[in-house]
C-alpha positions in Angstrom: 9.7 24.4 25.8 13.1 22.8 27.1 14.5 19.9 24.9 13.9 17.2 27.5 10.2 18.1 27.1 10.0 18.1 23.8 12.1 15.0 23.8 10.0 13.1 26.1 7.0 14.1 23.5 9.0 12.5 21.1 9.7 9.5 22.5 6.1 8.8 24.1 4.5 9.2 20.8 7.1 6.7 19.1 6.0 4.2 21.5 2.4 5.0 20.8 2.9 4.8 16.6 4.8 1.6 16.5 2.5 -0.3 18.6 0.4 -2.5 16.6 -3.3 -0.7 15.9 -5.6 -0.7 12.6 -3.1 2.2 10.7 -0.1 -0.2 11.0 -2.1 -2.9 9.6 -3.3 -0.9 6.8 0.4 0.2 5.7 1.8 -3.3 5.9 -1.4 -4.4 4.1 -1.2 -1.9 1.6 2.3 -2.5 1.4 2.1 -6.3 0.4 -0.9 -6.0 -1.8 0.0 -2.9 -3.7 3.6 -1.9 -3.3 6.0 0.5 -1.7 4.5 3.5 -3.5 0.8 2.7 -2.9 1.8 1.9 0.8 4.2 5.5 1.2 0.7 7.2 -0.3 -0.9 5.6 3.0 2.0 6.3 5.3 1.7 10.1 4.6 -2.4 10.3 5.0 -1.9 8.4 8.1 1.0 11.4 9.2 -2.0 14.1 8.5 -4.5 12.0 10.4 -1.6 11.9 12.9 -1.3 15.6 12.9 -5.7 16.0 13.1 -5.4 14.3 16.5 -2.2 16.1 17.6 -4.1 20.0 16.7 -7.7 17.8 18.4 -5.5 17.4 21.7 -3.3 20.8 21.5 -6.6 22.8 21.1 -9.2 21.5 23.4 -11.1 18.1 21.5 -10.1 15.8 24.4 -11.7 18.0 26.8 -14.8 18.1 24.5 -14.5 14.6 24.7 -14.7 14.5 28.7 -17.5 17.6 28.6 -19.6 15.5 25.9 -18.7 12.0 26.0 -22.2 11.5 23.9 -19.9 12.9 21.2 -16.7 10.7 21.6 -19.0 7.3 21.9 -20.0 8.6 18.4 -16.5 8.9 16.9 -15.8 5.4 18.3 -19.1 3.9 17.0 -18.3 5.2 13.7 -14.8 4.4 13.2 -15.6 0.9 14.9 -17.8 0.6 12.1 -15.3 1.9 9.6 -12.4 -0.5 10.6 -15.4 -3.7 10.5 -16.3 -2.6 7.1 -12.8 -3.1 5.7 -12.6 -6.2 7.4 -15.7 -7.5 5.9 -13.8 -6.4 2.4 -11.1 -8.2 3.2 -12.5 -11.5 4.4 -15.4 -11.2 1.6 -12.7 -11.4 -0.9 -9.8 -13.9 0.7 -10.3 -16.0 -1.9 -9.8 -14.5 -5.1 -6.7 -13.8 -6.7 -4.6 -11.0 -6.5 -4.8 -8.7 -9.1 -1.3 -7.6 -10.6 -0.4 -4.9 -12.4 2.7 -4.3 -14.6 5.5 -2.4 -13.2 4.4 0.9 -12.6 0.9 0.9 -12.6 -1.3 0.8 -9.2 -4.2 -1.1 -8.1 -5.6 2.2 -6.8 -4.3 6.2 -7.4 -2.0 7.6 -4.7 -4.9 10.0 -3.7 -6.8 7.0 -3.3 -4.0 5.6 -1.1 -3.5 8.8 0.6 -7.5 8.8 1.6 -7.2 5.3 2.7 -4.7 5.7 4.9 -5.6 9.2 6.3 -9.7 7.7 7.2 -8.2 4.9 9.0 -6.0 6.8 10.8 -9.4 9.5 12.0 -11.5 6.5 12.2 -9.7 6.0 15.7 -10.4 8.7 18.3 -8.2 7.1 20.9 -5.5 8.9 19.8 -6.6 12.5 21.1 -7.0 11.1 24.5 -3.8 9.5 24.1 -2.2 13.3 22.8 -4.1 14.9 25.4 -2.5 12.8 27.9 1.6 12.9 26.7 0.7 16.9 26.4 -1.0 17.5 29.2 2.1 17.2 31.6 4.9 18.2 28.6 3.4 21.0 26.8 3.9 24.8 29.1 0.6 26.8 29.4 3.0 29.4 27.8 4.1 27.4 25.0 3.5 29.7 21.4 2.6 29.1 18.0 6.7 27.7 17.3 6.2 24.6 20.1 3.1 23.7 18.3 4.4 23.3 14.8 7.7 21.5 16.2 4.9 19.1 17.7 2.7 18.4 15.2 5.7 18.4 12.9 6.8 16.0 14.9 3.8 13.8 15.0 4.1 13.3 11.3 7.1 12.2 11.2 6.8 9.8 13.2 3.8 8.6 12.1 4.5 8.5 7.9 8.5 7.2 8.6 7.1 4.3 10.6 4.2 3.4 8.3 6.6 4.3 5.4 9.0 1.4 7.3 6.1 -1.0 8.1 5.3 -0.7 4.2 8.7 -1.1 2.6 9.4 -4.5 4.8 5.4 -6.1 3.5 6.2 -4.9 0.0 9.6 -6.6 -0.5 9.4 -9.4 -3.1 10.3 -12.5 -0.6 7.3 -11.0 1.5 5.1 -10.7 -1.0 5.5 -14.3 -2.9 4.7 -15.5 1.1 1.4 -13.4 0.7 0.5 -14.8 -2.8 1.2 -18.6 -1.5 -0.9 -17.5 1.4 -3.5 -15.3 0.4 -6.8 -16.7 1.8 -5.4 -17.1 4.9 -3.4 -13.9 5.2 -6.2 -11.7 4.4 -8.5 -13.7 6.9 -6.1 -12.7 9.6 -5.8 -9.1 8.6 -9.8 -9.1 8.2 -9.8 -10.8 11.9 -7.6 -8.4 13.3 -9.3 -5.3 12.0 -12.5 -6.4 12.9 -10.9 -7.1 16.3 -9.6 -3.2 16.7 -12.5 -2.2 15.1 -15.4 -4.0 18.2 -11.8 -2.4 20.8 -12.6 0.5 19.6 -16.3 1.1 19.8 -16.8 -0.5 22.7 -13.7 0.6 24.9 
């Protein structure tokens, strides 16, 4: 594949991983709430649910998808579901204090973290139909085995350096004493917005 191609790839899925959607809210929520470390954990499983969507489009899902649409409407009814669960969690609990740990020590383990960020990332089907598309006119028929790691390589780095990014600026110490002065509210707008992506994405 020439290096325009694979260039263009690059740049199309940038666009599509910084735009706002429920993984970028979970990073900088995880970010603020639980620190850099916890929030890198959710950066990486949302780079491998990056990656599941990339090999979904390279290798035939999003066709699936148009073949057997019964079976995306069930992706998106599940993850919509998902995504309105967490925001029930969050609004449910708005107004109770954060708990801190001492230095070191995490609200939740880094598998934990990783899980989190990884289901909320597959919870959103979108993106295979959004792969399938930036693929469809980039990606040669001949393309081998080589192109498709560079991809999907590709994919998650993008994916975990942005969230990784998103995370580092919610977890600095100016942001989060803004969070703690702010909590109810805060997490009533994060619950707001995933519940928001969450109805987006089952109905759309």
């Amino acid at each position: 594949m020439a290096a325009s191609a694979f260039f263009t790839i690059f740049l199309l899925h940038l666009m599509a991983a910084v735009s706002p959607g429920p993984s970028v809210l979970m990073a900088a929520r995880i970010g603020v709430t639980e620190g850099f470390l916890a929030g890198v954990a959710v950066a990486v499983g949302i780079g491998v649910g990056g990656v599941v969507w990339a090999m979904a489009a390279l290798f035939g899902l999003a066709l699936l998808f148009e073949y057997a649409p019964i079976l995306l409407t069930s992706f998106k009814i599940g993850g919509g579901l998902f995504l309105l669960y967490m925001a029930y969690k969050l609004w449910k609990n708005a107004d109770q204090p954060l708990e801190t740990t001492s230095a070191g020590t995490l609200p939740r383990s880094l598998p934990s973290a990783f899980l989190l960020g990884l289901v909320t990332q597959v919870s959103n089907p979108k993106p295979a139909i959004l792969f399938a598309a930036i693929f469809v006119g980039a990606v040669p028929e001949s393309a081998g085995w080589l192109t498709y790691i560079a991809i999907l390589a590709m994919v998650f780095v993008n994916e975990t350096l942005w969230n990784t990014l998103v995370s580092r600026i919610f977890s600095m110490k100016k942001t989060r004493a803004t969070y703690l002065g702010l909590k109810s509210l805060i997490d009533r707008m994060f619950g707001g917005l995933l519940a928001a992506l969450g109805i987006k994405i089952a109905i759309t």
